[in-house]
C-alpha positions in Angstrom: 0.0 0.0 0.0 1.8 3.1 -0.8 1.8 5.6 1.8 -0.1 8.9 1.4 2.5 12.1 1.0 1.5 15.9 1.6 2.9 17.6 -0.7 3.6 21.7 -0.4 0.4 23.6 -1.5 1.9 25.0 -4.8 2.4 21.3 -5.7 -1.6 20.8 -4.5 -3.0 23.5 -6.9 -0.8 23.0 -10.1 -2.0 19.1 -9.4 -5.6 19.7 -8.3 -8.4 17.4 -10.3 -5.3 15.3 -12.3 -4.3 12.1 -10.4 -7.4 12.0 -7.9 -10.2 12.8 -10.8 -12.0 9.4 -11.0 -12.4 9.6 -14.5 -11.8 6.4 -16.2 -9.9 7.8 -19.2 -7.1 9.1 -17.0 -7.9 12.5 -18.2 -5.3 15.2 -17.0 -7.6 18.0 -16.2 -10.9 17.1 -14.5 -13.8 16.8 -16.7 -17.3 18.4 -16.3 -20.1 16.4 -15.5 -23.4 18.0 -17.0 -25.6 15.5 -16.2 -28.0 16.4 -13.4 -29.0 12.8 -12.7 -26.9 8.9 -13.0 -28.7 5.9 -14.1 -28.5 3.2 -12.1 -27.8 -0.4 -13.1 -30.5 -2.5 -11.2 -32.4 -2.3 -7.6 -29.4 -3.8 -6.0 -27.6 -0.9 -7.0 -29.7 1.4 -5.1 -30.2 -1.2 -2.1 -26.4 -1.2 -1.7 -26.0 2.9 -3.1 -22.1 4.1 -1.4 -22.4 8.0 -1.5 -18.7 8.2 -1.3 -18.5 6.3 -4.5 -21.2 6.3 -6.6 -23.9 9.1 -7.9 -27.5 9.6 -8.0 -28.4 13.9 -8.4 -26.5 16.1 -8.9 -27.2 18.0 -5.7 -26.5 15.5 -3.7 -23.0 14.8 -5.3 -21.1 15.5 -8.6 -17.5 14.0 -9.9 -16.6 17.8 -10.7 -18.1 19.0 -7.6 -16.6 16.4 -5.6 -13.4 16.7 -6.0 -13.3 20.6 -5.9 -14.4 19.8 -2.5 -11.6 17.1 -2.1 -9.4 20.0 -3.2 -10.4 22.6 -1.3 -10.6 20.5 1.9 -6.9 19.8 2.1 -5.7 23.4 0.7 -7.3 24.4 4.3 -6.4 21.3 5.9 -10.0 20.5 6.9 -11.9 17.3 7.0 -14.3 18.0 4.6 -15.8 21.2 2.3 -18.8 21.7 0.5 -19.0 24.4 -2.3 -21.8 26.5 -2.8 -23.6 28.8 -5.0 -21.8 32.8 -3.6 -20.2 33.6 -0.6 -23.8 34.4 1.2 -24.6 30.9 0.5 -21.4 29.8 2.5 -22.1 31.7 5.3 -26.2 30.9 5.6 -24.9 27.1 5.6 -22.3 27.7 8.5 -25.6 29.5 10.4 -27.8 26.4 9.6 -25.8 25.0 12.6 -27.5 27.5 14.9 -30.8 27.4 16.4 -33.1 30.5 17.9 -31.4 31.5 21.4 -28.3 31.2 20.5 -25.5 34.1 20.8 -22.7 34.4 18.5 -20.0 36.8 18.8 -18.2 38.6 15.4 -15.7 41.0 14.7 -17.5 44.6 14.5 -15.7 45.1 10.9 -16.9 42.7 8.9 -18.7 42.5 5.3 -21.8 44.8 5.3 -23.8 41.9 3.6 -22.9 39.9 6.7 -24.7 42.4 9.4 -27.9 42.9 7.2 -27.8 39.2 7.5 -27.1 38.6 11.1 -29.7 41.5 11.4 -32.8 39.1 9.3 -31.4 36.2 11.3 -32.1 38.1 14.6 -35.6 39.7 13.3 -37.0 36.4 12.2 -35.1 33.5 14.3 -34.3 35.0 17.7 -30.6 34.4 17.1 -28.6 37.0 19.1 -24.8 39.1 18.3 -22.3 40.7 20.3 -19.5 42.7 18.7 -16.1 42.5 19.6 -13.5 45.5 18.5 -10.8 42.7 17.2 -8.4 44.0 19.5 -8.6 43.6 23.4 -8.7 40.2 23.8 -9.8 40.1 27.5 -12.8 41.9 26.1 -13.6 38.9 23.8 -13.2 36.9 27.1 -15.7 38.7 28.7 -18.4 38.5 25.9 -18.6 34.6 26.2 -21.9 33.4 27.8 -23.5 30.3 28.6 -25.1 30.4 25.5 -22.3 31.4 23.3 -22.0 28.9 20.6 -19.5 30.9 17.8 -16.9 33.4 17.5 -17.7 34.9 13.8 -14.3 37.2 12.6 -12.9 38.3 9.7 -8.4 39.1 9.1 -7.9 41.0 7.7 -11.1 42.8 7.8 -13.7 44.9 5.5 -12.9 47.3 5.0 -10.6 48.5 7.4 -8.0 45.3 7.2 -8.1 45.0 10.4 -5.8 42.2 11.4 -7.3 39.3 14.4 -4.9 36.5 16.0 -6.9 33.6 15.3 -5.1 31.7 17.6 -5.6 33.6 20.5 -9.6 33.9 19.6 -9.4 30.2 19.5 -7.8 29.2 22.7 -9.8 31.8 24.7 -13.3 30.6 23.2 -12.2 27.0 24.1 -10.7 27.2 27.3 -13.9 28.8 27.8 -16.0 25.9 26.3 -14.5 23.5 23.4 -17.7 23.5 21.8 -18.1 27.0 20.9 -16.9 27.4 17.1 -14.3 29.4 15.8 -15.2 30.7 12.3 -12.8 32.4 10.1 -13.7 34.5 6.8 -10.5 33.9 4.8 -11.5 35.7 2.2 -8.6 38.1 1.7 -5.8 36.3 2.3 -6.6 32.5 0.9 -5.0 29.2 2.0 -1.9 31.0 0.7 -1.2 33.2 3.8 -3.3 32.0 6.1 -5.1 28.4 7.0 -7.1 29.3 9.8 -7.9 25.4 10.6 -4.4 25.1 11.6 -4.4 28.3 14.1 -7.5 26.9 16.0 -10.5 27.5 14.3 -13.1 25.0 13.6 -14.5 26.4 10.2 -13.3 28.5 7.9 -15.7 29.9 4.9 -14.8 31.9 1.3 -16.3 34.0 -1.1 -14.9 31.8 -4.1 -15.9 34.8 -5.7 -12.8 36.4 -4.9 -9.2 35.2 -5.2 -10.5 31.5 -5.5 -11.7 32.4 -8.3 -10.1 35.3 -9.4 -11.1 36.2 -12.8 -13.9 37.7 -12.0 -16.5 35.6 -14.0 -18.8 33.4 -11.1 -19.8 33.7 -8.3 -19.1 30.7 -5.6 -18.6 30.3 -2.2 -16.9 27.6 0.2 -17.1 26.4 3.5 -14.3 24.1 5.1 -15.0 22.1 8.2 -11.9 21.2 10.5 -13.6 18.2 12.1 -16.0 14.9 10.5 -18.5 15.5 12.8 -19.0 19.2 12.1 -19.2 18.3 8.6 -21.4 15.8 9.0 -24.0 17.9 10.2 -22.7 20.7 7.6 -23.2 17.8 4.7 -26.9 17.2 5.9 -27.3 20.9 5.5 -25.9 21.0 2.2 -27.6 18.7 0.3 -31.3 19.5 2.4 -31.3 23.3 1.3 -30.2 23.0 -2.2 -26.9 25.9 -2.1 -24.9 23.8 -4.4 -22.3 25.1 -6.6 -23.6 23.8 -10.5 -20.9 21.1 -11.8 -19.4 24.1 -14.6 -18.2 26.4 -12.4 -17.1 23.9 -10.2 -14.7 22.9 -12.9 -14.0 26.8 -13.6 -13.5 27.1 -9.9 -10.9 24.1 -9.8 -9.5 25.4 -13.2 -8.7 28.2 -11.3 -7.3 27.4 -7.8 -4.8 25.8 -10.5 -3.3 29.3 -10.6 -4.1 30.6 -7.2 -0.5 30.6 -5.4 1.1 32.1 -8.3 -1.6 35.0 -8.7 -1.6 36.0 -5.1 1.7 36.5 -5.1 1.4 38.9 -7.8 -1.1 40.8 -5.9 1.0 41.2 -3.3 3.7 43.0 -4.9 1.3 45.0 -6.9 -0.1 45.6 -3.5 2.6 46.5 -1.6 3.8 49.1 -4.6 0.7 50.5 -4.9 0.4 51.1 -1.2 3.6 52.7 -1.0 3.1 54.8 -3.9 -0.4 55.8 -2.3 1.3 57.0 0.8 3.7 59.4 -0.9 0.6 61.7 -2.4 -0.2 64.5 -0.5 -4.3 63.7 -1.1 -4.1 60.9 0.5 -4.2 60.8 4.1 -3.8 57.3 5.2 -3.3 54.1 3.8 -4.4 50.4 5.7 -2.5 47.6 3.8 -1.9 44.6 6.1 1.2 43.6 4.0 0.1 40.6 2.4 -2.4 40.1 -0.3 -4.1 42.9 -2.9 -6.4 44.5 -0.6 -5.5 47.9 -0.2 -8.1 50.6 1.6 -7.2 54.5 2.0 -8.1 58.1 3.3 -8.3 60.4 0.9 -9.1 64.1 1.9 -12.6 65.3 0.8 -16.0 63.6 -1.0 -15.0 66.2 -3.8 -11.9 64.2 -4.5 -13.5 60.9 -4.1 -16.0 61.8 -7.0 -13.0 63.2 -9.1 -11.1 60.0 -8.8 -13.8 57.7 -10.0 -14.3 60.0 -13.2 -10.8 60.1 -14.2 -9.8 56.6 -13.5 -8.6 55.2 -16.8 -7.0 51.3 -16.0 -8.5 51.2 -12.6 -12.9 50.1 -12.6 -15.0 51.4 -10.4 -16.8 48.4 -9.4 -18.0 46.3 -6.3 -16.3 43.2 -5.4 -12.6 42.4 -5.3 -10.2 39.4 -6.0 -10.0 38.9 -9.7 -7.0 39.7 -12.1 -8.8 43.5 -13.0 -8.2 46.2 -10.1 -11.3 47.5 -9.0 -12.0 50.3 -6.4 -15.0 50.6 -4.4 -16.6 53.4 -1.8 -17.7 51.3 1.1 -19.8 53.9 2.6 -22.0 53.6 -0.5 -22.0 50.2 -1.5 -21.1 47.2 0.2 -21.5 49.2 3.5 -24.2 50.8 2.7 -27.0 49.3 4.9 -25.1 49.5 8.4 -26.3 52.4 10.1 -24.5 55.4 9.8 -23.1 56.0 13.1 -21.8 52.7 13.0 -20.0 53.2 9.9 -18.3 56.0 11.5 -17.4 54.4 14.8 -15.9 51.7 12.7 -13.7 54.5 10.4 -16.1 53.8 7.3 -16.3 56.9 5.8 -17.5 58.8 2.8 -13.6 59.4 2.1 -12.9 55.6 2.6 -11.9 54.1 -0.5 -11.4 49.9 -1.1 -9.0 49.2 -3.8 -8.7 45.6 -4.8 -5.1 45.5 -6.6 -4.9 43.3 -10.1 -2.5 41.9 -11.8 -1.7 44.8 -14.1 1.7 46.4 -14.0 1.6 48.1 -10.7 3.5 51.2 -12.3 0.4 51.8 -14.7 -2.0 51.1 -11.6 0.2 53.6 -9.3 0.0 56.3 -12.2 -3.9 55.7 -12.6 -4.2 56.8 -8.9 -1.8 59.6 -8.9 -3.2 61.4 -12.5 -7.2 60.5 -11.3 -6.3 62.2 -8.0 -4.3 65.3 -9.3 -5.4 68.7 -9.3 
């Protein structure tokens, strides 16, 4: 029997979908399986049906799906993944594990799509939030009740990149009570920089969306569970509610992971070029980069210039969303912000001069001259 090897993640991607593709042709890259049902041979087939190795709907189970899923569980180190249809999708199946009563503590910087959802899920199910700054750690300490079943962050954050120790949020909610799960929105950084799993956390969710992805041309998103029995439940989730990601962009997801370590790396010198070339003009007055990965946010001085910028942008899009190989900038105040209340925006530092700049793979001199002439006088 030969004896299972873990190979460096640079050698997962490049190989992801070849050797482990259970396609009988041997193919190299993993085909797509359009079919959204699988004929079976007699009743004893169905009398003796092995989910782990045979196929019935494609909801339940896919070959492409599957071994995206395969994939994506051991680029996070996790026991088992499921991908699904956005990045809301993820995080509604993570909150399937919750029930009405429950209190869940998050990060008070988050995704603004994630507090209009916490906000429906405490309107219509009695599920209850704290916030925690991300910072003072004997604060998060503090916050844990009785009926405290998950700490819900995001490092770095949205928009303020914001960065959280997920080792220390995980030994502090477990000391406290080893049930309570640690989630992790690894959004930004990807497996690449960061694999929350193996700093404590017990589930870890994407936005495929993003640098999964990164081409920006689907929308997917992933949740990775460190332990069988947490997926187990997740599984049962999964497959009752329908999120499923289709079997195509499964395969355009795995096409793309392919590339993953190799584009982020890119971002991160275009990032960290960018960010120092944003810092040297005198309309900008602060810039939050977290030194890895292509998420850059910044202060510039007045809403006057903010409109300006957008107008005379000429490589750079003005566009929602972040991750894929075009730069895009976004005003979180008025977009994916938009819904938190306003003084809560400005607690936070989410203001109408806050500016979200998702760094592509262009050449970063072209994107730093793009800021510099759109922001000129």
């Amino acid at each position: 029997m030969t004896k299972k090897k873990h190979f460096d993640i640079d050698t997962l991607l490049a190989q992801a979908g070849n050797r482990d593709n259970h396609d009988q042709f041997h193919s190299i890259s993993t085909p797509i399986y359009l079919s959204s049902n699988f004929r079976h041979r007699d009743l004893e087939d169905v009398e003796n049906f092995d989910p782990e190795k045979q196929y019935s709907y494609s909801r339940l189970s896919t070959p492409t799906r599957k071994v995206l899923q395969e994939t994506l569980a051991k680029l996070e180190d996790g026991a088992k993944a499921f991908a699904v249809s956005s990045g809301m999708a993820a995080i509604q199946l993570v909150f399937s594990l919750f029930n009405s009563g429950d209190e869940i503590i998050t990060s008070d910087d988050l995704y603004g799509g994630s507090f209009r959802y916490f906000d429906y899920l405490t309107e219509h199910y009695g599920i209850k939030f704290s916030k925690w700054d991300g910072k003072r750690y004997d604060t998060l300490a503090s916050l844990i009740r009785p009926h405290t079943k998950a700490v819900w962050i995001e490092t770095p954050s949205n928009p303020t990149m914001k960065v959280i120790n997920i080792q220390k949020v995980a030994d502090i909610a477990h000391s406290s009570d080893s049930n309570i799960l640690v989630c992790v929105d690894n959004t930004f950084l990807t497996p690449i920089y960061q694999q929350p799993i193996r700093e404590g956390a017990d589930i870890v969710v994407h936005s495929a969306t993003k640098y999964l992805s990164g081409h920006n041309d689907m929308l997917a998103g992933v949740v990775i569970a460190k332990s069988e029995r947490i997926g187990e439940t997740l599984e049962f989730n999964f497959n009752t509610t329908g999120v499923t990601l289709d079997p195509f962009d499964s395969w355009l997801l795995l096409r793309s992971l392919k590339t993953l370590s190799v584009r982020m790396q890119r971002h991160t010198s275009n990032a960290t070029y960018v960010a120092a070339s944003l810092a040297k003009l005198p309309q900008v007055e602060k810039v939050l980069y977290p030194g890895q990965g292509g998420m850059i946010s910044f202060y510039v001085q007045s809403r006057d210039q903010v409109d300006r910028l957008f107008k005379r942008l000429n490589i750079i899009s003005f566009a929602e969303s972040l991750g894929g190989v075009e730069s895009l900038l976004t005003i979180p105040s008025l977009q994916t912000h938009r819904d938190m209340a306003k003084a809560d925006r400005l607690k936070l530092g989410i203001t109408d001069e806050l500016l979200r700049l998702s760094v592509g793979l262009e050449n970063p001199e072209n994107l730093a001259e793009d800021l510099k002439q759109a922001l000129g006088d």
